[in-house]
N, C-alpha and C positions, 0 to 999 in steps of 0.2 A: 576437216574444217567444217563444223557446222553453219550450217546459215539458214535462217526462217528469214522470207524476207516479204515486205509490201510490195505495193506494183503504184503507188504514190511517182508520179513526175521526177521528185529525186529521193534516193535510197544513199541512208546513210547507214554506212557497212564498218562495223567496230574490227579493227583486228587485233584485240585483246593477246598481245604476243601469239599472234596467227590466227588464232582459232577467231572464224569470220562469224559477225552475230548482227540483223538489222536491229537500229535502234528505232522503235516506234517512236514516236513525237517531236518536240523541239529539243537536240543534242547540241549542247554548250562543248565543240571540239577544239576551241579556242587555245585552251591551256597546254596542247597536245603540239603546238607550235610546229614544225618541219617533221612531226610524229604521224602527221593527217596531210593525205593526196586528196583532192579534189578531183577527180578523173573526169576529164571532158573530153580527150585525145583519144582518137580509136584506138591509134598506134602502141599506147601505151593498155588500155583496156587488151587490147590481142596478144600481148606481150605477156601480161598475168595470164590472160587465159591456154593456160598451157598444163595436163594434167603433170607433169614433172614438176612443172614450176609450183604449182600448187602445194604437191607434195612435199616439196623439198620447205616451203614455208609452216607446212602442218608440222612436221618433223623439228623446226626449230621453235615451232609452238613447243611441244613436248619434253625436246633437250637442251634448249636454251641455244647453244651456242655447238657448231659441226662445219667440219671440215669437209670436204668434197670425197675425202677416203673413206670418211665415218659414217657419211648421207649412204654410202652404197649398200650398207645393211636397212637402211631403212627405208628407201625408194627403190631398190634392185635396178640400178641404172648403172653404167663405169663409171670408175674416178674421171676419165676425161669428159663422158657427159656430165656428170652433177659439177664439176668446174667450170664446164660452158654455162648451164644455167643459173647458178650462182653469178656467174659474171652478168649475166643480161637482165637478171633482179635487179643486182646492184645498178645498173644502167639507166634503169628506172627508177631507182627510188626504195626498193622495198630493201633490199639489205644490205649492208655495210662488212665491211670486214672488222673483226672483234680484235684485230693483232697479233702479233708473233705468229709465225710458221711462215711459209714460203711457198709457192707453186698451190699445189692440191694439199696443202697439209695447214693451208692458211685457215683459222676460223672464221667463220662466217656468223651474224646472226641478226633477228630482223631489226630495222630501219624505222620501217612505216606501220603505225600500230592502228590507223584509223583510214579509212577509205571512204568517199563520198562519190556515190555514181548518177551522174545529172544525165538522165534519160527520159525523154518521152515515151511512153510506151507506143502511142500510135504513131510516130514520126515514123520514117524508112532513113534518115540520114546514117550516115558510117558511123555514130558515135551510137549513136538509137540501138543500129546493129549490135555493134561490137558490145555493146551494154548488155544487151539480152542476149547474148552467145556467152559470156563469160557469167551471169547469172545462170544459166541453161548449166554449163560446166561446175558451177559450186553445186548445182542441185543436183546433177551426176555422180559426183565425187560423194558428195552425202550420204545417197540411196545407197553408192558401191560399199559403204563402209558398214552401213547395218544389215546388206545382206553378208558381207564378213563378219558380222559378230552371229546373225541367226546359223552362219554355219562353220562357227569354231567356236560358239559355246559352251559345248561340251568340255571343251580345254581350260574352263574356267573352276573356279571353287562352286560349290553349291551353293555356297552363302551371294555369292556373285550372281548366282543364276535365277535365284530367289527373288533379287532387288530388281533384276529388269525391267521395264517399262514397258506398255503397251499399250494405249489407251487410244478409244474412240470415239466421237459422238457428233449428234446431228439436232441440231438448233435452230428454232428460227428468231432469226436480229437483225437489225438494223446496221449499215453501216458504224454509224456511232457505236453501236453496242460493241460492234466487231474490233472497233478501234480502242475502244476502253479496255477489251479483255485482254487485247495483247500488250496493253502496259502494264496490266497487271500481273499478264505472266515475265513481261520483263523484270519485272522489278524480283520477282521469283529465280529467275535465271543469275539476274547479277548478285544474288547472294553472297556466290563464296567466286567471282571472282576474281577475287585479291591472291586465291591461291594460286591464279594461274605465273605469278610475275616474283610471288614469294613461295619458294619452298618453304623455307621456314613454317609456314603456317598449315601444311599439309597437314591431318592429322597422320597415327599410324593405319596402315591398310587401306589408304584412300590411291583411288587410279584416277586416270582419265575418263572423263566418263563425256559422252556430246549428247545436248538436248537438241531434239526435232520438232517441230511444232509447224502442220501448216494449216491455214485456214482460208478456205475459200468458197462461194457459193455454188449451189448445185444446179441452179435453172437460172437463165438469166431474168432480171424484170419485165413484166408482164409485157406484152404489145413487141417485145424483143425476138427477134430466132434465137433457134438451139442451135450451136454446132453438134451434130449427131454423130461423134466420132465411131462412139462404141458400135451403132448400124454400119456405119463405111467399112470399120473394120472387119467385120461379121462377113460381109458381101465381098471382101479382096482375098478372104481365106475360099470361097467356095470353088470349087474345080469349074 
């Protein structure tokens, strides 16, 4: 589940049949009706934030619609946990049952396509918390998945290994600037995703593929401290 996201008071978090994406600016999520959570509830914030549970919403980004026998190829978890978690999605909001089957053999598939997380960044309240802990975990889960691609690679076509991505760079801008750019790569990113909801529209040879994108400054504004993690860190390795 990819997610680039602001640190703006509220983060409006897309979940594009799972796959999690901040939307920069003002998002019209209106039309998406009982399709978009509002998360203000830690409760329910701690609930998502669960690497299983995440999982198991990635995995139905990808195959549409899984049973709690079928998640266990794709989450390596038991049929009787991916049933538990399924159940405690569902309990929340995020997933539904798709019909027919019974027990662990019921389909499952997601509910909730849009996510809104109203958090102050500097408050300490349980909801503050729980916000920036389940943010902390999408950005976990992120990093775990492109260190799994840098080291199964190899396993891929070389036309695959070719198109990879890697890019860096270092700027100096303006907030505003900052804020411009990343609509503009928004609007880059929702290209093609229509194909995530339509097969149909897949061409041939197309995979899953997650954009990463983050941006943020390197010194704080002048007259400000530095936290100097990278010295502290330096100084807890020494004997």
């Amino acid at each position: 589940m990819g997610i680039a996201h602001d640190y703006a008071p509220t983060l409006t978090t897309k979940l594009s049949k799972g796959i999690l994406r901040s939307l920069d600016g003002d998002v019209d999520l209106s039309g998406l009706g009982d399709a978009h959570q509002e998360l203000r509830d830690p409760r329910v914030m701690r609930a998502l934030a669960h690497p299983v549970r995440l999982a198991l919403i990635d995995a139905l980004t990808l195959d549409g619609e899984l049973t709690a026998t079928q998640a266990v190829e794709v989450v390596g978890e038991s049929p009787a946990n991916c049933s538990f978690h399924f159940r405690q999605l569902a309990k929340y909001g995020f997933v539904e049952e798709a019909g027919g089957g019974t027990g662990r053999q019921r389909p499952w598939r997601l509910k909730t396509l849009a996510v809104t997380l109203n958090i102050e960044e500097a408050s300490e309240t349980a909801a503050a918390i729980a916000g920036r802990e389940l943010l902390a975990m999408f950005q976990e889960q992120t990093i775990a998945r492109l260190r799994n691609w840098m080291a199964s690679q190899s396993l891929f076509p070389k036309r695959w290994r070719k198109a990879y991505q890697a890019k860096r760079a270092i700027w100096w801008v303006t907030p505003e600037e900052l804020e411009q750019l990343g609509e503009e790569i928004q609007v880059l990113v929702m290209r093609y995703s229509d194909r995530l909801q339509d097969p149909s529209s897949r061409p041939e040879g197309a995979l899953p593929v997650e954009f990463l994108a983050f941006a943020y400054p390197l010194r704080p504004p002048a007259g400000q401290p530095a936290a100097n993690t990278t010295r502290k860190r330096r100084r807890n390795r020494q004997p």
